[in-house]
BALUMVO-694289 format. One record per residue (C-alpha): x, y, z; residue number from 1. Coordinates in Angstrom, 2 decimals, always signed. Example, Ala and Ser with C-alpha at 12.3 -4.5 7.8 and 13.67 -1.06 7.14 Angstrom:
2
ATOM/x/y/z/nr
ATOM/+12.30/-4.50/+7.80/1 $
ATOM/+13.67/-1.06/+7.14/2 $
***
This chain:
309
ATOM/x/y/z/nr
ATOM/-19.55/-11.57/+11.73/1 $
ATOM/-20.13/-8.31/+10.24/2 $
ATOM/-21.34/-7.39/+7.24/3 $
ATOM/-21.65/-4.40/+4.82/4 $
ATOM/-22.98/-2.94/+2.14/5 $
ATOM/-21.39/-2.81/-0.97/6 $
ATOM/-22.01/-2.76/-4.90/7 $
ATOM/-20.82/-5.41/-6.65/8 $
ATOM/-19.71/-5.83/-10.28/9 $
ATOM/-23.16/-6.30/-11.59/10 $
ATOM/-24.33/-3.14/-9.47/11 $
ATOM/-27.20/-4.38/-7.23/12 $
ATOM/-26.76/-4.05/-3.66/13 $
ATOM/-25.61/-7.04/-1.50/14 $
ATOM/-24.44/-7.82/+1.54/15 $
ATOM/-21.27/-9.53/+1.42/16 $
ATOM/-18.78/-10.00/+4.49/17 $
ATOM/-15.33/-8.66/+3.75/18 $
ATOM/-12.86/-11.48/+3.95/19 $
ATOM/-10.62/-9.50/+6.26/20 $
ATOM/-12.56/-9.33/+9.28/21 $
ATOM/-12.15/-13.28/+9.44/22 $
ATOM/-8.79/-13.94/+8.23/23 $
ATOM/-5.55/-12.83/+6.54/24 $
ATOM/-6.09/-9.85/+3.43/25 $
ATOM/-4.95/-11.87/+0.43/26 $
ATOM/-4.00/-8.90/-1.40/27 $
ATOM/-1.62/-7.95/+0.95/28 $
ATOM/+0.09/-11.61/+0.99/29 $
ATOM/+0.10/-11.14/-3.16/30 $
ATOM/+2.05/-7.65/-2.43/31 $
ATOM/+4.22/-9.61/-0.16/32 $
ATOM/+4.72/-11.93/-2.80/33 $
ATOM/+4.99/-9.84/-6.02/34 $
ATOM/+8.02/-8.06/-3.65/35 $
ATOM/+10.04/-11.08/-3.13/36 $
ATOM/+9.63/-12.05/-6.91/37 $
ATOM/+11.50/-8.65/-7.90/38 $
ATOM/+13.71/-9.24/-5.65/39 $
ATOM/+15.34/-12.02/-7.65/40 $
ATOM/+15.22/-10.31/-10.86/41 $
ATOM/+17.96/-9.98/-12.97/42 $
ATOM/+16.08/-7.22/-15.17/43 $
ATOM/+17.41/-4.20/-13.41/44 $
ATOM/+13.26/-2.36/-14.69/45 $
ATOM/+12.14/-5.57/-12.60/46 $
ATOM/+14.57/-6.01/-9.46/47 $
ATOM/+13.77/-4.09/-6.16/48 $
ATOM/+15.42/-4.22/-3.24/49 $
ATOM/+12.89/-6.19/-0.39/50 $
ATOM/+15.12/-8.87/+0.68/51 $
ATOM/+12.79/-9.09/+3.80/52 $
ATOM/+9.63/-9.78/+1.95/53 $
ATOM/+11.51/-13.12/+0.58/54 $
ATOM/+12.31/-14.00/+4.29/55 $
ATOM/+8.41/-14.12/+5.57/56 $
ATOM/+7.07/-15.90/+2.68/57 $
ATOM/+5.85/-19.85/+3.65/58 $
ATOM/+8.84/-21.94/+2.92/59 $
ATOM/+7.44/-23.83/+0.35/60 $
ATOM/+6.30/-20.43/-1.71/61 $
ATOM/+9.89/-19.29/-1.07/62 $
ATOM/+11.48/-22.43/-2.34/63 $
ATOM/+8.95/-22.19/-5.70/64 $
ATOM/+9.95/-18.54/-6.65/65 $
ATOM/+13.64/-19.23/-6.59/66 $
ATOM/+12.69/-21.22/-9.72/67 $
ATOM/+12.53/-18.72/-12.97/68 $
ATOM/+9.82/-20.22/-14.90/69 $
ATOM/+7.53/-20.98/-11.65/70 $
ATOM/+7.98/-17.38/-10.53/71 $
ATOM/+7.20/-16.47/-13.83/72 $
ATOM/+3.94/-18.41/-13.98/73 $
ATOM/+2.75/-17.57/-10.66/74 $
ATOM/+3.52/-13.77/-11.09/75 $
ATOM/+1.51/-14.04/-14.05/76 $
ATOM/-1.18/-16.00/-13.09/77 $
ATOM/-1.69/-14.16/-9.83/78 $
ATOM/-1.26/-11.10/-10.71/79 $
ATOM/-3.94/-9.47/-13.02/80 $
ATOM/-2.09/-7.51/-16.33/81 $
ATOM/+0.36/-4.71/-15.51/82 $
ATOM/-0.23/-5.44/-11.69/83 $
ATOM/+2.91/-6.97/-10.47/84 $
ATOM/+4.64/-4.16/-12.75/85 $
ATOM/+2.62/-1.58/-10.53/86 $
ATOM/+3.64/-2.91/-6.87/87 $
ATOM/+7.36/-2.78/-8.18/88 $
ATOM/+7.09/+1.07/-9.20/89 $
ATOM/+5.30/+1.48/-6.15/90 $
ATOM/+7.46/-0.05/-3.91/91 $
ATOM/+10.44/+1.89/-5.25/92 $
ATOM/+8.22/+5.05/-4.92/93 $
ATOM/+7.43/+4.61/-1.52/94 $
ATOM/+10.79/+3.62/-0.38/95 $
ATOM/+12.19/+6.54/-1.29/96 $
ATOM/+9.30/+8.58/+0.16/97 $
ATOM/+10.63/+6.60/+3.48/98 $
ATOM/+14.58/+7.12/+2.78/99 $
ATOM/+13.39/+10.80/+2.67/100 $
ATOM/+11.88/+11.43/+5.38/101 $
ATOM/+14.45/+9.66/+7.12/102 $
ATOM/+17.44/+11.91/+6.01/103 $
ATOM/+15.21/+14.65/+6.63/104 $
ATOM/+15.25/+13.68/+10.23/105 $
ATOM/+11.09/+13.28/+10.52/106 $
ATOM/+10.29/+12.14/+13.83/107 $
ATOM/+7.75/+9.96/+13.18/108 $
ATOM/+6.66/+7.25/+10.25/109 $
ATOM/+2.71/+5.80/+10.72/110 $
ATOM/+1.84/+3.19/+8.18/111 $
ATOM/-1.56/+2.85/+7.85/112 $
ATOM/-2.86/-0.74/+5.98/113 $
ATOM/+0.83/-1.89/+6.88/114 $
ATOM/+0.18/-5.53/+5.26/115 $
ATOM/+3.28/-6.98/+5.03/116 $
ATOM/+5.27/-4.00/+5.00/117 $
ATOM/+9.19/-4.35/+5.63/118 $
ATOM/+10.27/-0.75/+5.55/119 $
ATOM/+11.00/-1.02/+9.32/120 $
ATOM/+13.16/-3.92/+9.05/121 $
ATOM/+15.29/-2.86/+5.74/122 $
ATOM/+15.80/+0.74/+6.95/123 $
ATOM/+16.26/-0.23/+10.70/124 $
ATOM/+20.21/+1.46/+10.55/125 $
ATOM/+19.00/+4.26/+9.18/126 $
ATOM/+15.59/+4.56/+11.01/127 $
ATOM/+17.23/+4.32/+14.29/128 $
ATOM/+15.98/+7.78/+15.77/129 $
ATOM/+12.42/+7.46/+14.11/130 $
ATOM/+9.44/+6.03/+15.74/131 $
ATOM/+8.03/+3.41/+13.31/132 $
ATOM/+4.07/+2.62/+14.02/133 $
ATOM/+2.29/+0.12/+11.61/134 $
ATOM/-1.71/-0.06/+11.40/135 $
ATOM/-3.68/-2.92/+10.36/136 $
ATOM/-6.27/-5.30/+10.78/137 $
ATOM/-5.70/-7.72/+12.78/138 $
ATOM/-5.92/-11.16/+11.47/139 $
ATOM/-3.14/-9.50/+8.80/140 $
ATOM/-0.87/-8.02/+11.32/141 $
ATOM/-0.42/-11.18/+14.09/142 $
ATOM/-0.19/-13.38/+10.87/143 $
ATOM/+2.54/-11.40/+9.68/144 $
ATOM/+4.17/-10.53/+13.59/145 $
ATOM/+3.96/-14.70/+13.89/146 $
ATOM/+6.08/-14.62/+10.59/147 $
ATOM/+8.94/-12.45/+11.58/148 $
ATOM/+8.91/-14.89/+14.50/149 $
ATOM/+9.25/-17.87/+12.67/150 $
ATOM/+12.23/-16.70/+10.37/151 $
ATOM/+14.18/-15.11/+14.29/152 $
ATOM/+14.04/-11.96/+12.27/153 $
ATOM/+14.05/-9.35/+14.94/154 $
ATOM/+11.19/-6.57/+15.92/155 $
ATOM/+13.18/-3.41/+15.88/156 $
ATOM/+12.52/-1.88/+19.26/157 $
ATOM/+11.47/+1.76/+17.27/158 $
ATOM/+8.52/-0.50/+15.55/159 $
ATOM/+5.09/-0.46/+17.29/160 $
ATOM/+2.68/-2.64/+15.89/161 $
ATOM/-1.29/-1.21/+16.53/162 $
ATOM/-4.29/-3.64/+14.99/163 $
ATOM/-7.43/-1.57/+14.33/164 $
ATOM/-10.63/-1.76/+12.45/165 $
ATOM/-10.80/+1.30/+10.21/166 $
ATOM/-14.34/+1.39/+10.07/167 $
ATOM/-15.44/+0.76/+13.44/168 $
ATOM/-12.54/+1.53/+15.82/169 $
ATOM/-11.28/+4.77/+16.53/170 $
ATOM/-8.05/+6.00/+14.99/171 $
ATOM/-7.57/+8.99/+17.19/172 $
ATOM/-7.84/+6.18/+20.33/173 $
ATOM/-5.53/+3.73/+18.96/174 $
ATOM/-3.09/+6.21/+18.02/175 $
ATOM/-3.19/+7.59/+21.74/176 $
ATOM/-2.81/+4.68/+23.27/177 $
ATOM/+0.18/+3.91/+21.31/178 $
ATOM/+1.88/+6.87/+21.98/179 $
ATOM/+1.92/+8.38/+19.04/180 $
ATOM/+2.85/+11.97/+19.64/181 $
ATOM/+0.82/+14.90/+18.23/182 $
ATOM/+3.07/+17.78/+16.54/183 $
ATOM/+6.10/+15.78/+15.63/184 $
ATOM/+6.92/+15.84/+12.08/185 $
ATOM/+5.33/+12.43/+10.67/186 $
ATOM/+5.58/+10.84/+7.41/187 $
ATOM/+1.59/+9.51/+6.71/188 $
ATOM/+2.10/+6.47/+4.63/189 $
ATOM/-1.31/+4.81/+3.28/190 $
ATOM/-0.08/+2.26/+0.25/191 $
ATOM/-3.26/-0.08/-1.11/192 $
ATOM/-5.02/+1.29/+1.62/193 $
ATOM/-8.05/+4.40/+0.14/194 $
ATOM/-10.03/+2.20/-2.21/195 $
ATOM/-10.91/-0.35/+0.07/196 $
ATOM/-12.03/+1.88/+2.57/197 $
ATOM/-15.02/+4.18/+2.27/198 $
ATOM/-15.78/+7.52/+1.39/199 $
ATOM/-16.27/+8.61/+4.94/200 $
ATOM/-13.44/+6.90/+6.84/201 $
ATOM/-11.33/+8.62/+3.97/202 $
ATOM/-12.05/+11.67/+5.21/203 $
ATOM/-12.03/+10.84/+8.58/204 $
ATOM/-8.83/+9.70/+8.36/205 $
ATOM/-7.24/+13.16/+6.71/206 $
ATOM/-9.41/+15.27/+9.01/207 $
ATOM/-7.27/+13.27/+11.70/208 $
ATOM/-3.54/+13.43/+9.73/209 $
ATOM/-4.05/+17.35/+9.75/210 $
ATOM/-5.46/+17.46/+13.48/211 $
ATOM/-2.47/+15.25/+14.52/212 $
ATOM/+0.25/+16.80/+12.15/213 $
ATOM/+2.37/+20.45/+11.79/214 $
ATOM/+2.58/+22.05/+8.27/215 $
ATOM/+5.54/+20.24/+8.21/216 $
ATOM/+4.34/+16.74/+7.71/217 $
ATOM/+4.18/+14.91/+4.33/218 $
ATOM/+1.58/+11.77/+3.38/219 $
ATOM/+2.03/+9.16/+0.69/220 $
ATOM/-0.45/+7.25/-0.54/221 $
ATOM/-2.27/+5.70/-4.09/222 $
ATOM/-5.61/+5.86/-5.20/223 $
ATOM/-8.20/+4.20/-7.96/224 $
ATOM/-9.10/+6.57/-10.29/225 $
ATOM/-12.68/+6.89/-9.79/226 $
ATOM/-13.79/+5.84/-13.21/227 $
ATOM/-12.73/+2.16/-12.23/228 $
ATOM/-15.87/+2.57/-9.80/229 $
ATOM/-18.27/+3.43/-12.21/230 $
ATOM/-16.88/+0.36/-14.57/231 $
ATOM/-16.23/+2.18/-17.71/232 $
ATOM/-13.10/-0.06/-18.67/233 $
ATOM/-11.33/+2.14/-19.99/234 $
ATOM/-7.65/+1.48/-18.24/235 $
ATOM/-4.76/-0.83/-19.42/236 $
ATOM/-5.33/-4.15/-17.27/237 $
ATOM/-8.47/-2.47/-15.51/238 $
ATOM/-11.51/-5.29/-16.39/239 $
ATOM/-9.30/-8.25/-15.08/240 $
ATOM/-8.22/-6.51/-12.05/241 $
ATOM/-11.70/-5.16/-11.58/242 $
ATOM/-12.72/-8.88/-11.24/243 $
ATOM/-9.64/-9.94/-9.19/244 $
ATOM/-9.92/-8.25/-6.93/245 $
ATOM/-13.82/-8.34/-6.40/246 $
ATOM/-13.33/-12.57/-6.45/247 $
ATOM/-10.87/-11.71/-3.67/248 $
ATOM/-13.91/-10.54/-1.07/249 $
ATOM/-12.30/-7.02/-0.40/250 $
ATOM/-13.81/-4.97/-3.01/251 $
ATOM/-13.48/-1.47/-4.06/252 $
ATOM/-14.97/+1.41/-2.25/253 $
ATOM/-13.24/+5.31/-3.16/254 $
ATOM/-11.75/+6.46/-6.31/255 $
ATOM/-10.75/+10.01/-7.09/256 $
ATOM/-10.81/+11.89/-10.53/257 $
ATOM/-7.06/+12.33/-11.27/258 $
ATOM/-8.06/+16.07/-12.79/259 $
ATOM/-9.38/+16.72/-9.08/260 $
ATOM/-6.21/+15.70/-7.05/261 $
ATOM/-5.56/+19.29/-6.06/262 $
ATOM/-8.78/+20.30/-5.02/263 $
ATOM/-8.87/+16.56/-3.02/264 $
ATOM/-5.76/+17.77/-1.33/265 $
ATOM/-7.14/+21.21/-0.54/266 $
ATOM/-10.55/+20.36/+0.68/267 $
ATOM/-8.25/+18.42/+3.59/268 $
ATOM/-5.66/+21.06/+4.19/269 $
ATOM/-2.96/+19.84/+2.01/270 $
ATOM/-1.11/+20.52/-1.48/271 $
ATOM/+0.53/+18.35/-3.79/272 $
ATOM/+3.84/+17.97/-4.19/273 $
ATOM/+3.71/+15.36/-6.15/274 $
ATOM/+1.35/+12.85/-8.60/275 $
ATOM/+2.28/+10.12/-10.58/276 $
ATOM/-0.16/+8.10/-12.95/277 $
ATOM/+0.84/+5.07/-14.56/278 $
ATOM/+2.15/+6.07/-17.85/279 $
ATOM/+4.68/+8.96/-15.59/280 $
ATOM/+5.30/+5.57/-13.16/281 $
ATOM/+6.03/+4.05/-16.57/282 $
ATOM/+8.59/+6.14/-18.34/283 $
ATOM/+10.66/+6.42/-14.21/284 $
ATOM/+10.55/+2.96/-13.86/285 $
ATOM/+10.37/+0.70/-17.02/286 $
ATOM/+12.06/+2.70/-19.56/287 $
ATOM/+15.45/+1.06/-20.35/288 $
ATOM/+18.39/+3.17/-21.36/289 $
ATOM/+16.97/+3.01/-25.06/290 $
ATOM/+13.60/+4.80/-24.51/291 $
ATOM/+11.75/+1.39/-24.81/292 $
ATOM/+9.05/+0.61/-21.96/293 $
ATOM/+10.42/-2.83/-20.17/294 $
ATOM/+6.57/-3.36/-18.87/295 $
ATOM/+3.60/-1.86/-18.92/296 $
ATOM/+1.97/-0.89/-15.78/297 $
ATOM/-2.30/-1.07/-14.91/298 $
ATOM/-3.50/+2.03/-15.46/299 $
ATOM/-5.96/+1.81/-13.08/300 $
ATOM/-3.57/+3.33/-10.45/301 $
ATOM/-2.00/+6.85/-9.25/302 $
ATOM/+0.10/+7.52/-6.48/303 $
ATOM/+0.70/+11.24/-4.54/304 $
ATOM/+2.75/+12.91/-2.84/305 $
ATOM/+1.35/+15.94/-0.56/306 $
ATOM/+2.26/+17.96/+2.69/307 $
ATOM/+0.12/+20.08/+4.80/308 $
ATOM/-0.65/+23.59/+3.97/309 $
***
């Protein structure tokens, strides 16, 4: 099995084999979760619409979550502070980011890191004339194919499913063997996906979104902020997620200054249309109709919005 180098929390070197190259990514099945918990909220900060990520959960998780005070606990306990707050903001920000690009007529949507990802399946009406392709690794992606099976929830025929190893396969091949066409207008979505990869496939992978794309494409995606790396704690929620996620065996690998975002996009042929941290995330998404904040979200977290130059 393969190993890698990596610096762990007490920052000595070790080698320590990422637990997704032998099995399912665990924080993808907590997204998974976290989604089908704000689905059945009643707080209107707190509900979100992924009926689908309910659907795919194990039966017996789906049966616990329908109860208020278990969901409660196991959101809670699961979740490290302001965490389950930030996949509901950044579900909602994503899905718009897809309903967009889908009235805008894109031809295209690549999810790279898919997970769990249910876009396909809850936009399929409106996604009709839009290829759909969803990278991942692949212990993740048949665990999650095997899923939809299970619950006779139906592939849409638009969705093609491509597993890959971002830091040893080639993304260019994969993408070509898929069919992926070069020049249509693509939406780029990368959600949980930068920090766990490193610096270099980062910019491997934008070098190929601009090689790939027209000036008309768009990419989503959220980042670390780069002080997380060097561990100077100073985020809402940052030291227990820090550890969480650490504990979980796919650690942390790229962070970006927020104050550098638009010289990050530049330097890879883009500009910013838009960048959220998690106070802005905050005040969209948890402020009720009497300027008081509903939850507070982990500040360890941004998410962007950019098209190419």
């Amino acid at each position: 099995m393969a190993k890698r180098v990596i610096r762990p929390l007490n920052g000595k070197s070790e080698m320590i084999e990422k637990r997704i190259e032998r099995t399912t990514s665990r924080t993808a099945a907590m997204t998974c979760m976290s989604r089908a918990a704000s689905y059945l909220e009643s707080n209107r900060n707190y509900h979100s619409n992924d009926h689908i990520a309910m659907k795919i959960l194990p039966r017996f998780i789906r049966v616990l979550i329908h109860i208020t005070w278990v969901r409660n606990l196991l959101v809670r306990f699961f979740a490290p502070l302001g965490v389950y707050e930030y996949v509901i903001a950044r579900t909602k920000y994503i899905d718009a980011a897809f309903e967009k690009a889908l009235e805008d007529r894109f031809d295209q949507i690549l999810i790279l890191g898919a997970g769990y990802d249910t876009r396909a399946l809850r936009f399929q009406d409106k996604a009709q004339n839009t290829r759909i392709f969803e990278l991942d690794e692949l212990h993740t992606q048949q665990a999650k194919i095997e899923q939809l099976k299970k619950c006779n929830l139906r592939i849409p025929s638009n969705l093609v499913f491509i597993a890959i190893d971002f830091e040893k396969e080639s993304l260019s091949q994969k993408l070509d063997m898929a069919k992926f066409q070069k020049e249509q207008r693509t939406l780029y979505i990368l959600e949980g996906l930068l920090m766990y990869l490193e610096p270099e496939s980062v910019k491997k992978t934008f070098q190929l979104i601009t090689e790939y794309g027209s000036t008309r494409n768009r990419v989503v995606f959220d980042y670390i902020q780069a002080s997380v790396l060097r561990h100077e704690n100073t985020l809402y929620g940052e030291a227990e997620l820090v550890k969480s996620v650490h504990k979980a065996g796919e650690p942390w690998q790229f962070g970006i200054e927020p104050c550098e975002i638009d010289s990050f996009a530049v330097a890879h042929g883009f500009e910013v249309n838009d960048h959220k941290c998690a106070e802005e995330l905050e005040v969209i998404y948890f402020q009720d109709d009497d300027g008081r904040m509903a939850g507070r979200i982990n500040g360890t977290h941004c998410i962007v919005t950019m098209e190419i130059r």
